[in-house]
Backbone as XML, in Angstrom:
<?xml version="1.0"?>
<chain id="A" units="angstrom">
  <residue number="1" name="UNK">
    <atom name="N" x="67.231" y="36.999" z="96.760"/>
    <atom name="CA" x="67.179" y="35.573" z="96.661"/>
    <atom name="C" x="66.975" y="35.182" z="95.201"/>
  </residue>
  <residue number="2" name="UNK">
    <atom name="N" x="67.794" y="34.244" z="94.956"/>
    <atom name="CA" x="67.422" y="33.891" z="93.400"/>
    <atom name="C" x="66.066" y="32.732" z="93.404"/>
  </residue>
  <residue number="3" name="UNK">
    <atom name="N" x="65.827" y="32.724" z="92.056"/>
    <atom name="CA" x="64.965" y="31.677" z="91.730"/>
    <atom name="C" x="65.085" y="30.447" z="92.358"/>
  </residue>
  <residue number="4" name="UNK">
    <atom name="N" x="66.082" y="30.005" z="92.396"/>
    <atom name="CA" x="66.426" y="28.471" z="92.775"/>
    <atom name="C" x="66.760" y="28.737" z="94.272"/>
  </residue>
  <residue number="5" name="UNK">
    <atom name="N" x="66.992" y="29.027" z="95.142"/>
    <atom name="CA" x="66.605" y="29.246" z="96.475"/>
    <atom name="C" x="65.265" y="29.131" z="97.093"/>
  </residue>
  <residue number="6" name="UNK">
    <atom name="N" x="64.469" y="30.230" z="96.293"/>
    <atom name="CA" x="63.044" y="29.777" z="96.259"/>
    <atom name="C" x="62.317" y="28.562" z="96.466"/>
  </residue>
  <residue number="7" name="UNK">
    <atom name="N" x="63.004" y="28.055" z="94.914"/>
    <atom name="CA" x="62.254" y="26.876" z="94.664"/>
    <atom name="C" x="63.077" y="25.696" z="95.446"/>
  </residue>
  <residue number="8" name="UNK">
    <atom name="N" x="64.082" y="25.718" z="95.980"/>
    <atom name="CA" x="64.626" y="24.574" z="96.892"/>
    <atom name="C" x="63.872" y="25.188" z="98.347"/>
  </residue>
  <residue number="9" name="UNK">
    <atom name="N" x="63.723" y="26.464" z="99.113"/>
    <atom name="CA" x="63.009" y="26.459" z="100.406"/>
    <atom name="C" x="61.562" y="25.626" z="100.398"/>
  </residue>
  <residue number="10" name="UNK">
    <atom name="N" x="60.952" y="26.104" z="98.704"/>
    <atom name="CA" x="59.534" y="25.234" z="98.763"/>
    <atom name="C" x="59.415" y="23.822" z="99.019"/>
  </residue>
  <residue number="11" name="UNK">
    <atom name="N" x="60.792" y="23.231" z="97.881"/>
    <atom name="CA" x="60.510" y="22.085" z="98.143"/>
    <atom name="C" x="60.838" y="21.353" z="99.363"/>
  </residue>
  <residue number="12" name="UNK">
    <atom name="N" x="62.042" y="21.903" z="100.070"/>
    <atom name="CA" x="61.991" y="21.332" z="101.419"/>
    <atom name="C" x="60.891" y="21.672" z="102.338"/>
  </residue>
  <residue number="13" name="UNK">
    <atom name="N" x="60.233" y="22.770" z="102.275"/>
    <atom name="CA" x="58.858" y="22.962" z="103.210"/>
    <atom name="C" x="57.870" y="22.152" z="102.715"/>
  </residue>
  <residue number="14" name="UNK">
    <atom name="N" x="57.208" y="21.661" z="101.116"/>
    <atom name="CA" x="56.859" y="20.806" z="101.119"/>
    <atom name="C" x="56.908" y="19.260" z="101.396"/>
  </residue>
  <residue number="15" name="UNK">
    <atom name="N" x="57.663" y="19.319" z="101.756"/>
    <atom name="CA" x="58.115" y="17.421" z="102.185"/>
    <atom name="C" x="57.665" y="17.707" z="103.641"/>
  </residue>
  <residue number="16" name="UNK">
    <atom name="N" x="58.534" y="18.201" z="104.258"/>
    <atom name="CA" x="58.086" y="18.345" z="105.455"/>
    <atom name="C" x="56.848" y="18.753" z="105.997"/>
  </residue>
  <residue number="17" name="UNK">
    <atom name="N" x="56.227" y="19.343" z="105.436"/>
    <atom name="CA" x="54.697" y="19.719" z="105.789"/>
    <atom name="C" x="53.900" y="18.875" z="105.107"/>
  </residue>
  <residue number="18" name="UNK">
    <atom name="N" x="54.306" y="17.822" z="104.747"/>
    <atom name="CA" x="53.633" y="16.658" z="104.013"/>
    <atom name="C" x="53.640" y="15.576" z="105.382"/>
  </residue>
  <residue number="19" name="UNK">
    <atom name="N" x="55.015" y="15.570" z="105.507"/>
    <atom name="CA" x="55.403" y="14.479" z="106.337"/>
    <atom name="C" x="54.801" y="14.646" z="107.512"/>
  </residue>
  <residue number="20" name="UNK">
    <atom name="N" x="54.415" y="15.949" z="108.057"/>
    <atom name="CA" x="53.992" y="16.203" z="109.453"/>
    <atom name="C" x="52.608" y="16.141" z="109.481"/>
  </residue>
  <residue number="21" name="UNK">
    <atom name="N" x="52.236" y="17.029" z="108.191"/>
    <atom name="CA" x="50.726" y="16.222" z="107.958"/>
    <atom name="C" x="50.680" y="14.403" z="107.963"/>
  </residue>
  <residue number="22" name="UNK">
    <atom name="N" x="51.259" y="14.190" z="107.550"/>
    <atom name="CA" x="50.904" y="12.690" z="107.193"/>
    <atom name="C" x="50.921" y="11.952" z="108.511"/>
  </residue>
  <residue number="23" name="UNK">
    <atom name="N" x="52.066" y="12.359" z="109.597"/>
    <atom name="CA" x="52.169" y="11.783" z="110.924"/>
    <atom name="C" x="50.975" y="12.414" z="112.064"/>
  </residue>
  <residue number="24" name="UNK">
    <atom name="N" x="50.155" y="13.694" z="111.697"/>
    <atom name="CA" x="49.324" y="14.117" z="112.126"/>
    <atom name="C" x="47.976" y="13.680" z="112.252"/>
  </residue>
  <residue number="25" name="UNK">
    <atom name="N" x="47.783" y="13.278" z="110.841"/>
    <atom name="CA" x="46.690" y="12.489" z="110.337"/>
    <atom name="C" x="46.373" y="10.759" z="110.506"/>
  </residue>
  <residue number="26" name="UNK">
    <atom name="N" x="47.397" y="10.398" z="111.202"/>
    <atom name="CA" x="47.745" y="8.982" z="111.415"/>
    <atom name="C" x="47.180" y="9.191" z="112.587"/>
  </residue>
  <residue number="27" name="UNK">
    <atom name="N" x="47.864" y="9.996" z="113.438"/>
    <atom name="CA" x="47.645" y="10.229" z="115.338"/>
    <atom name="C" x="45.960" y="9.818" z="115.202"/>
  </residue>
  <residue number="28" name="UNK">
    <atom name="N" x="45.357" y="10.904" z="114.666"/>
    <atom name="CA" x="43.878" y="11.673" z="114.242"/>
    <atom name="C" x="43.361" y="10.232" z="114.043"/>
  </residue>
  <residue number="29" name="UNK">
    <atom name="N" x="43.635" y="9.206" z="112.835"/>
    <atom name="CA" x="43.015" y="8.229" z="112.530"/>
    <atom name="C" x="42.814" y="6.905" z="114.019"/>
  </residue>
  <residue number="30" name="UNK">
    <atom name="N" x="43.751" y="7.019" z="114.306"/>
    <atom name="CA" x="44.112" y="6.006" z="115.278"/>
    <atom name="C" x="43.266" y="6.182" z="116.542"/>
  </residue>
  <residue number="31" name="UNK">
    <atom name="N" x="43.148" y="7.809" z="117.015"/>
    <atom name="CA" x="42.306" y="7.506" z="118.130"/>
    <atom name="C" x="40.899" y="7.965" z="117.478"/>
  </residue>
  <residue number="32" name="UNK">
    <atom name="N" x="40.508" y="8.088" z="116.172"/>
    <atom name="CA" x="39.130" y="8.335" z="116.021"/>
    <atom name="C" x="38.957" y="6.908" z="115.942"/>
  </residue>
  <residue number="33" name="UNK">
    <atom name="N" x="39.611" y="5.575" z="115.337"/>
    <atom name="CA" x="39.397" y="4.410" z="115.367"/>
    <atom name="C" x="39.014" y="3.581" z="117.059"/>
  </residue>
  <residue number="34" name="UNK">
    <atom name="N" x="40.555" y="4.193" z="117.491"/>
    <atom name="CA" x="40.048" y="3.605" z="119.220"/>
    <atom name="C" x="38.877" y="4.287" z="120.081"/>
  </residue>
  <residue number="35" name="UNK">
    <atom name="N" x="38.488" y="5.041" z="119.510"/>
    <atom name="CA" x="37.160" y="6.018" z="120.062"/>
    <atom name="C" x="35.757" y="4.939" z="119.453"/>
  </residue>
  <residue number="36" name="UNK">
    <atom name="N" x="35.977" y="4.723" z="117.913"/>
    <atom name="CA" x="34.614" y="3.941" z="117.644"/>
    <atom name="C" x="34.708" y="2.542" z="118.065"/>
  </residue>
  <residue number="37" name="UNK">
    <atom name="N" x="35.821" y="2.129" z="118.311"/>
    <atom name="CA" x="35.118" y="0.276" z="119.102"/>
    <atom name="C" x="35.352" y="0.764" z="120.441"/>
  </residue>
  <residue number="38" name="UNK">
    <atom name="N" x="35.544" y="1.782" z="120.901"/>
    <atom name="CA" x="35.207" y="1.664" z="122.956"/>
    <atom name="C" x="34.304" y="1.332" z="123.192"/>
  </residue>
  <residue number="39" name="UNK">
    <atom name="N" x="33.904" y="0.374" z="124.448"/>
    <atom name="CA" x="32.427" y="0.027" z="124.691"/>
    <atom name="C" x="31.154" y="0.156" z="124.812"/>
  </residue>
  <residue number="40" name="UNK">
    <atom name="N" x="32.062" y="1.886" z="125.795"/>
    <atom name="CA" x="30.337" y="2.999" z="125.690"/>
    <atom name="C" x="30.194" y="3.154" z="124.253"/>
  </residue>
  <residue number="41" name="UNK">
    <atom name="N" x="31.395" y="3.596" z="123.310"/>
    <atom name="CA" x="30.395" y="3.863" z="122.164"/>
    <atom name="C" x="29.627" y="3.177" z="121.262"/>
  </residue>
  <residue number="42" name="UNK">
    <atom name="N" x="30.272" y="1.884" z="121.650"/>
    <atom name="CA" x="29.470" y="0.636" z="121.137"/>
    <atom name="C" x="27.952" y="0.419" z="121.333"/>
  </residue>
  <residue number="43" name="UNK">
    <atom name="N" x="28.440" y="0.308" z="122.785"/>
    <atom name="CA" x="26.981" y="0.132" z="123.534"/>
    <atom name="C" x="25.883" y="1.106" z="122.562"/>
  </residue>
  <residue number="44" name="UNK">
    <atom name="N" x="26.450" y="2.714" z="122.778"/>
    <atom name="CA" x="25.793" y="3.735" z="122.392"/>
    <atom name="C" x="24.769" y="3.336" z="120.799"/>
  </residue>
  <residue number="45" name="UNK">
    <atom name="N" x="25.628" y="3.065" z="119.438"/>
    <atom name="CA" x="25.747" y="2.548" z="118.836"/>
    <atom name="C" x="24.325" y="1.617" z="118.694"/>
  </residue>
  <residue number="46" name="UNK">
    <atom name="N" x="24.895" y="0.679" z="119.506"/>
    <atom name="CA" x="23.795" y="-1.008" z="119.610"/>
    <atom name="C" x="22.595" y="-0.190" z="120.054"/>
  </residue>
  <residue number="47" name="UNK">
    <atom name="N" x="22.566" y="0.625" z="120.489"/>
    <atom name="CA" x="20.969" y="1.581" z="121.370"/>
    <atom name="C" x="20.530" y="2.563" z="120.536"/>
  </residue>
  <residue number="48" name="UNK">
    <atom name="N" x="21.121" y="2.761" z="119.436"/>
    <atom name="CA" x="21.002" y="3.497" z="118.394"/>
    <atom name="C" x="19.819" y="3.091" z="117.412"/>
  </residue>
  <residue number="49" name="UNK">
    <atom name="N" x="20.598" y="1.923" z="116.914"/>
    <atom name="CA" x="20.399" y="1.229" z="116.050"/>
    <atom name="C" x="18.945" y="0.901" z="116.030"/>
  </residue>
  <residue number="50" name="UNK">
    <atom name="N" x="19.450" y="0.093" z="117.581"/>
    <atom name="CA" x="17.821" y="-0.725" z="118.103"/>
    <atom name="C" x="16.787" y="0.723" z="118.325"/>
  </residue>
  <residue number="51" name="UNK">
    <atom name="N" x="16.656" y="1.890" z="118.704"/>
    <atom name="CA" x="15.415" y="2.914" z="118.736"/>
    <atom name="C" x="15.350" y="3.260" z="117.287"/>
  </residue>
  <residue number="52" name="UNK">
    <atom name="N" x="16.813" y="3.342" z="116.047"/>
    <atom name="CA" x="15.728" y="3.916" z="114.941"/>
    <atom name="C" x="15.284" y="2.454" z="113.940"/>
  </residue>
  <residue number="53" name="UNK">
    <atom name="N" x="15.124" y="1.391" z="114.445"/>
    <atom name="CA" x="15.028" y="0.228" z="113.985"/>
    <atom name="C" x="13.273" y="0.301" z="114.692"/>
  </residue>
  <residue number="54" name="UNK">
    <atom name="N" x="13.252" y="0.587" z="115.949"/>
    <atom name="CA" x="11.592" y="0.303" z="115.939"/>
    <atom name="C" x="10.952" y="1.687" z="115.689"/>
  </residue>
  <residue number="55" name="UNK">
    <atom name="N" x="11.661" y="2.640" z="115.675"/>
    <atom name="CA" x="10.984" y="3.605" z="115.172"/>
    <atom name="C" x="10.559" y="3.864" z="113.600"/>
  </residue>
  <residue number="56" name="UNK">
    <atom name="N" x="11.594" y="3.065" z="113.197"/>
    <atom name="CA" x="11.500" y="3.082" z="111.726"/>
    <atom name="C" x="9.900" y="1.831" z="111.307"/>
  </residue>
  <residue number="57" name="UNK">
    <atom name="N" x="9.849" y="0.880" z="111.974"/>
    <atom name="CA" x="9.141" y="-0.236" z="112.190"/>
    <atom name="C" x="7.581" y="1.139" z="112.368"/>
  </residue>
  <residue number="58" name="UNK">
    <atom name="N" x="7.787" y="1.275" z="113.174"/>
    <atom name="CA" x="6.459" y="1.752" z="113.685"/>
    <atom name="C" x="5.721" y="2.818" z="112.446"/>
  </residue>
  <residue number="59" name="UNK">
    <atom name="N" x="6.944" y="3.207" z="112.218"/>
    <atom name="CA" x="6.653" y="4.257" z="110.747"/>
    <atom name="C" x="6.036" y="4.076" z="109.813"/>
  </residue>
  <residue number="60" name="UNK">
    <atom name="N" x="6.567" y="3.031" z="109.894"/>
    <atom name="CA" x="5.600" y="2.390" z="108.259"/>
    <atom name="C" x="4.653" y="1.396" z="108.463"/>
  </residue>
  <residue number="61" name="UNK">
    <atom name="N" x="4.143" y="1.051" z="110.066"/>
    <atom name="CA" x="2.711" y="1.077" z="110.216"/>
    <atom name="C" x="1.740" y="1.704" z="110.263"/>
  </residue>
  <residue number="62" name="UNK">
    <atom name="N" x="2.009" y="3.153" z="110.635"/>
    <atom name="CA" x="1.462" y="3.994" z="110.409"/>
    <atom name="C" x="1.315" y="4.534" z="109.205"/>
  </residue>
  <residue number="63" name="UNK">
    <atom name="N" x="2.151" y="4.783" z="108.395"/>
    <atom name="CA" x="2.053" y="5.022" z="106.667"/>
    <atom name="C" x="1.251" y="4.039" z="106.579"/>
  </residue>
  <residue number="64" name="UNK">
    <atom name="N" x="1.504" y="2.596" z="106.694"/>
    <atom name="CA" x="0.795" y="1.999" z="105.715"/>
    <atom name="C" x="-1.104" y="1.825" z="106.290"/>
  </residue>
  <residue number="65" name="UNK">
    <atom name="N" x="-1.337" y="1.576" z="107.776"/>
    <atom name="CA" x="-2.630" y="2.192" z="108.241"/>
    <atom name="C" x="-3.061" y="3.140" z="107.307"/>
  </residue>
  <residue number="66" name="UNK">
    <atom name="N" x="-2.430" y="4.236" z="107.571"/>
    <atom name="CA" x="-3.330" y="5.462" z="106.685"/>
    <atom name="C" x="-3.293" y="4.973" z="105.271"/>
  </residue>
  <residue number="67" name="UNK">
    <atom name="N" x="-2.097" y="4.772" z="104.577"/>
    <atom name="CA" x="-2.514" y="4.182" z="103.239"/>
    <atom name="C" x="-3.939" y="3.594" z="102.881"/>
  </residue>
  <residue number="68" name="UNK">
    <atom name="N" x="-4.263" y="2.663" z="103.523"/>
    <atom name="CA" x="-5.068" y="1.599" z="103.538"/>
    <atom name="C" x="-6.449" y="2.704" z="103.703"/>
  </residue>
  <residue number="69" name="UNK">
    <atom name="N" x="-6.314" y="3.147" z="105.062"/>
    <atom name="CA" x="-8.139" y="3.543" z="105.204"/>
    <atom name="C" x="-8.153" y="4.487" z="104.055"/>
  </residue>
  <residue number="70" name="UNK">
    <atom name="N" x="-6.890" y="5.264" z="103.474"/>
    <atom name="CA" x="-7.053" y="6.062" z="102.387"/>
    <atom name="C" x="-7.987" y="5.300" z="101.209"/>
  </residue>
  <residue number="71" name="UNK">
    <atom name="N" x="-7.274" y="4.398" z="101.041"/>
    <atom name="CA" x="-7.248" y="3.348" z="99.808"/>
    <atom name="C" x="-8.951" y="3.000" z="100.187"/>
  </residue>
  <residue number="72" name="UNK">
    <atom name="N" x="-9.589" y="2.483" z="101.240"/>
    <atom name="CA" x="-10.494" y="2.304" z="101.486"/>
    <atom name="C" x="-11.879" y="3.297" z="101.601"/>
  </residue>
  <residue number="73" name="UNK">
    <atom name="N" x="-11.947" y="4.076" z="101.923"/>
    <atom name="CA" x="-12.569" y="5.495" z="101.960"/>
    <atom name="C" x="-12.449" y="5.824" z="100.034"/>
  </residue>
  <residue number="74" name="UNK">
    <atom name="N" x="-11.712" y="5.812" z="99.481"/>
    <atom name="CA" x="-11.688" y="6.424" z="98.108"/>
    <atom name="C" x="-12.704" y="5.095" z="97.376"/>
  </residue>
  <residue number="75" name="UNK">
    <atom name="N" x="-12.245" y="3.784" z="97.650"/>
    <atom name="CA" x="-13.070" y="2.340" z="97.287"/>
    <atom name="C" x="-14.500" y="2.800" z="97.741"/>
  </residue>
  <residue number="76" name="UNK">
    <atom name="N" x="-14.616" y="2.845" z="98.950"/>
    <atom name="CA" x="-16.382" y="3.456" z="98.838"/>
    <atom name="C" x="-16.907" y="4.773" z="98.552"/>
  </residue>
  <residue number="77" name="UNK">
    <atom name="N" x="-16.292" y="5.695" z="98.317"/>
    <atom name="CA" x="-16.770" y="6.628" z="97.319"/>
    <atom name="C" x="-16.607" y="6.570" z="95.975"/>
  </residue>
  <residue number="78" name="UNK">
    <atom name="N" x="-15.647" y="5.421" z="95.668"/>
    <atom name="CA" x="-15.899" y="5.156" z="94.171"/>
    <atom name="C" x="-17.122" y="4.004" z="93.422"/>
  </residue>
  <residue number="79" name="UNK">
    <atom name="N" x="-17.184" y="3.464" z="94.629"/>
    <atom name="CA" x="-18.628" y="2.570" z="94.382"/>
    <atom name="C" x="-19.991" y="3.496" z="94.759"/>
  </residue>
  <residue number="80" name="UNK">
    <atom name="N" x="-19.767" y="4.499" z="95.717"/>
    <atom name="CA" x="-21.267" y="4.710" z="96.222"/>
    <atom name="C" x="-21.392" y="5.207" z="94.536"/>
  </residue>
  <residue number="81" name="UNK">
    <atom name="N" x="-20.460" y="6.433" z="94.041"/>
    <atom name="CA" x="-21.145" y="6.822" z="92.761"/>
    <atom name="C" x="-21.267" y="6.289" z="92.171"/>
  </residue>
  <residue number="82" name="UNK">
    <atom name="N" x="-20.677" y="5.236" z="91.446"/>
    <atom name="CA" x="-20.959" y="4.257" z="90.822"/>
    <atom name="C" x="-22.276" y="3.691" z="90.737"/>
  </residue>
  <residue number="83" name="UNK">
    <atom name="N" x="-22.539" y="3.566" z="91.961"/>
    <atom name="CA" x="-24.184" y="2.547" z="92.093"/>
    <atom name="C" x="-25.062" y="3.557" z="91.613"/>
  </residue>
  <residue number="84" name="UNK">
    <atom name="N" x="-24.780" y="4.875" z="92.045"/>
    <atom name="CA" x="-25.832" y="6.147" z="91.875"/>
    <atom name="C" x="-25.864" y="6.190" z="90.245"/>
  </residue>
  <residue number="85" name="UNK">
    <atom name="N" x="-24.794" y="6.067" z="89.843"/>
    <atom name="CA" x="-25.011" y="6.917" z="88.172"/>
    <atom name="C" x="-25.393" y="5.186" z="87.364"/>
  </residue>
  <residue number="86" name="UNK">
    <atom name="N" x="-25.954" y="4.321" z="88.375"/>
    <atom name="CA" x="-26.043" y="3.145" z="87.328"/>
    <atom name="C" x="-28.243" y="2.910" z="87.635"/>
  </residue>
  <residue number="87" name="UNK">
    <atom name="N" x="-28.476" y="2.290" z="86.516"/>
    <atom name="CA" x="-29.872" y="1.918" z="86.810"/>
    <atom name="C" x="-30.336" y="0.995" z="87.534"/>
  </residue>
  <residue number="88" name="UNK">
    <atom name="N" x="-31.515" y="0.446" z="87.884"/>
    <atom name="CA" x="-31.796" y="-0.674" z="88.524"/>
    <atom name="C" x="-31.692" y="-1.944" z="87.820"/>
  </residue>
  <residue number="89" name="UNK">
    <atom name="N" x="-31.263" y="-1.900" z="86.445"/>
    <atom name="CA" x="-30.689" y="-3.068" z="86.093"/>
    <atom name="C" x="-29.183" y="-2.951" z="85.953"/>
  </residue>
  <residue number="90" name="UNK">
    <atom name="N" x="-28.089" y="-1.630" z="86.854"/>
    <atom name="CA" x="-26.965" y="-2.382" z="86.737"/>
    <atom name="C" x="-26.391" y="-1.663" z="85.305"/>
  </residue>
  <residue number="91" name="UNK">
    <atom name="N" x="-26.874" y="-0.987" z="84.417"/>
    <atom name="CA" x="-26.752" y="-0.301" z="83.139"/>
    <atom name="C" x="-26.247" y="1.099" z="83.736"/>
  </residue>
  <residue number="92" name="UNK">
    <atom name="N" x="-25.184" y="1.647" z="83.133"/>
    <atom name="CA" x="-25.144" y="3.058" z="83.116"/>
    <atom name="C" x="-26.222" y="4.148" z="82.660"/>
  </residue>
  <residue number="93" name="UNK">
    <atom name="N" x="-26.219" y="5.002" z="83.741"/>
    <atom name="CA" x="-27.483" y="5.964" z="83.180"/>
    <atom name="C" x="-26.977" y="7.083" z="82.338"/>
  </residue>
  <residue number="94" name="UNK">
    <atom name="N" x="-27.413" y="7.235" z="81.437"/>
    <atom name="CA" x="-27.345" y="8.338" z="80.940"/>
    <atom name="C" x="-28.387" y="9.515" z="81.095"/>
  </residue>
  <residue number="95" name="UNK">
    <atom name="N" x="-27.884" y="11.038" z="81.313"/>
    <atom name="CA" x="-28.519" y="11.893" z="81.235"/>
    <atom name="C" x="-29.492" y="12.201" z="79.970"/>
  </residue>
  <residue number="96" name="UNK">
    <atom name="N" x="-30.951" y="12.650" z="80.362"/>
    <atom name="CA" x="-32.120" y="12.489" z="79.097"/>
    <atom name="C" x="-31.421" y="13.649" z="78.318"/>
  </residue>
  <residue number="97" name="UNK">
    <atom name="N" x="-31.527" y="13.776" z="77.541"/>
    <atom name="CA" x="-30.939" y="14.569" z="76.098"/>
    <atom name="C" x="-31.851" y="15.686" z="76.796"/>
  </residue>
  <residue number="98" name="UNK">
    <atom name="N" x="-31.376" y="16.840" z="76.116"/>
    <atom name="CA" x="-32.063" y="18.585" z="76.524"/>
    <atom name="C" x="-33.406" y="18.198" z="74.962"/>
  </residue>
  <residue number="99" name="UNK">
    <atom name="N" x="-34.621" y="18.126" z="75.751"/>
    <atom name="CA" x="-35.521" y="18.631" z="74.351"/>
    <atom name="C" x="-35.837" y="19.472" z="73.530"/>
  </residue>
  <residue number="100" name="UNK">
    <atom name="N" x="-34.545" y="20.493" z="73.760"/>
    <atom name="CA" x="-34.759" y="21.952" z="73.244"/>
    <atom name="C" x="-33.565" y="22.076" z="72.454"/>
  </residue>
  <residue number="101" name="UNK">
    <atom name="N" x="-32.555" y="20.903" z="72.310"/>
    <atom name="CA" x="-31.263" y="20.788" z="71.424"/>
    <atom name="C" x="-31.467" y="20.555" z="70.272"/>
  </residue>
  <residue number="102" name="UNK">
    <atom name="N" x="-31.320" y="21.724" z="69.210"/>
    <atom name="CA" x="-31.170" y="21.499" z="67.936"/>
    <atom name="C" x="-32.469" y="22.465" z="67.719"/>
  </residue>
  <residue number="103" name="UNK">
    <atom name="N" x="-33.219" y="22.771" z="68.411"/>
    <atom name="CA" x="-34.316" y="23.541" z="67.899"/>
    <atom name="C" x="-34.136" y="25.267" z="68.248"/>
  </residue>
  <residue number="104" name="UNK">
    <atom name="N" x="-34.707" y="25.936" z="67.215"/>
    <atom name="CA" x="-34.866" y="26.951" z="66.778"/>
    <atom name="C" x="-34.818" y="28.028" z="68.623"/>
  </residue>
  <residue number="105" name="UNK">
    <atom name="N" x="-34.426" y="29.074" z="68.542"/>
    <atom name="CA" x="-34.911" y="29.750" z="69.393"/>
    <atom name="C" x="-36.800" y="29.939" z="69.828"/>
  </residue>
  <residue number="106" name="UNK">
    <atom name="N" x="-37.419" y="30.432" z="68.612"/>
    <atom name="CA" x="-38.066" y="31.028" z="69.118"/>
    <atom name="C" x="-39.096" y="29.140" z="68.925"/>
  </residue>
  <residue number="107" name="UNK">
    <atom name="N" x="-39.048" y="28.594" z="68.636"/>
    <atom name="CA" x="-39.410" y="26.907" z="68.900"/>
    <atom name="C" x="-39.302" y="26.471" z="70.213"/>
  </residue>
  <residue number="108" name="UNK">
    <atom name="N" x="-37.970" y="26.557" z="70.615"/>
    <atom name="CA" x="-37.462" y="26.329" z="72.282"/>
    <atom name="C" x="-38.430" y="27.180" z="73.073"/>
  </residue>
  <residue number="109" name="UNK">
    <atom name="N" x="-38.619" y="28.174" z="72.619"/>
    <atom name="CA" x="-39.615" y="29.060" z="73.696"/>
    <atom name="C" x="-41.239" y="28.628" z="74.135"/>
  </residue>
  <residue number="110" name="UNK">
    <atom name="N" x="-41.529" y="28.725" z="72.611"/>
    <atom name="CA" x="-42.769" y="27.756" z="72.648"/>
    <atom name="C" x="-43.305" y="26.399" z="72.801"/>
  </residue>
  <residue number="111" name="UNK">
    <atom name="N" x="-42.217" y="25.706" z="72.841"/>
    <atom name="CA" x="-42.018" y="24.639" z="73.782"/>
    <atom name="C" x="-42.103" y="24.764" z="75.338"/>
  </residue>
  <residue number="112" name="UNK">
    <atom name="N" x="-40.767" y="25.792" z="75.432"/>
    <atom name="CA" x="-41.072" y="25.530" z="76.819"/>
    <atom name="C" x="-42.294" y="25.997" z="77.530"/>
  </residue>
  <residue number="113" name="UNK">
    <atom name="N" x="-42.828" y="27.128" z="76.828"/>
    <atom name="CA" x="-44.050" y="27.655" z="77.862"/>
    <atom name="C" x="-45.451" y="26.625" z="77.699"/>
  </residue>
  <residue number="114" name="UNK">
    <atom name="N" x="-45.129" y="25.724" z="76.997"/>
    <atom name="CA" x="-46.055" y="24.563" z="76.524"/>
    <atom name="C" x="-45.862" y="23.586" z="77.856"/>
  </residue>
  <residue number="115" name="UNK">
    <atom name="N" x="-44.823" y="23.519" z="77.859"/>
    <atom name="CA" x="-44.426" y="22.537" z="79.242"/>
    <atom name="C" x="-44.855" y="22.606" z="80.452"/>
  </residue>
</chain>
């Protein structure tokens, strides 16, 4: 077979296997189209929609519930310490300085057994 035999069988098998695809794919479109507006699947569809519509609803009452007591629970453990590390006037407390900072070892000692 020469070259150009070749290339004329291709190109007539390509047209045609274009064309049959193309009339194949039409069939395919047409009843996947008449398949999605049939009624059951409609119906199906409308019942779909509506369970992940309140399920979705319900979801994010629950997220947001827990959010909240989260949010709330962290609010009073951020005040209880708060109140704890503050004085009775409302002032931050600070921890008393170490009386043994800055002094000598054997000073610190005799201090402390003084104590």
């Amino acid at each position: 077979m020469s070259k150009l035999t070749i290339l004329a069988a291709a190109g007539v098998g390509y047209v045609l296997g274009a064309r049959a695809g193309r009339e194949r794919y039409d069939e395919i479109a047409a009843t996947a189209r008449d398949l999605w507006s049939s009624p059951t699947v409609r119906k199906g569809r409308d019942r779909t929609r509506q369970v992940a519509l309140r399920k979705g609803r319900e979801a994010g009452r629950a997220v947001g519930a827990t959010v909240s007591d989260a949010g709330r629970r962290i609010g009073h453990t951020a005040s209880a310490t708060v109140g704890r590390d503050r004085g009775p006037d409302g002032d931050a407390q600070r921890p008393d300085p170490d009386p043994t900072a800055g002094v000598t070892t054997a000073a610190a000692s005799a201090q402390r057994s003084s104590s």
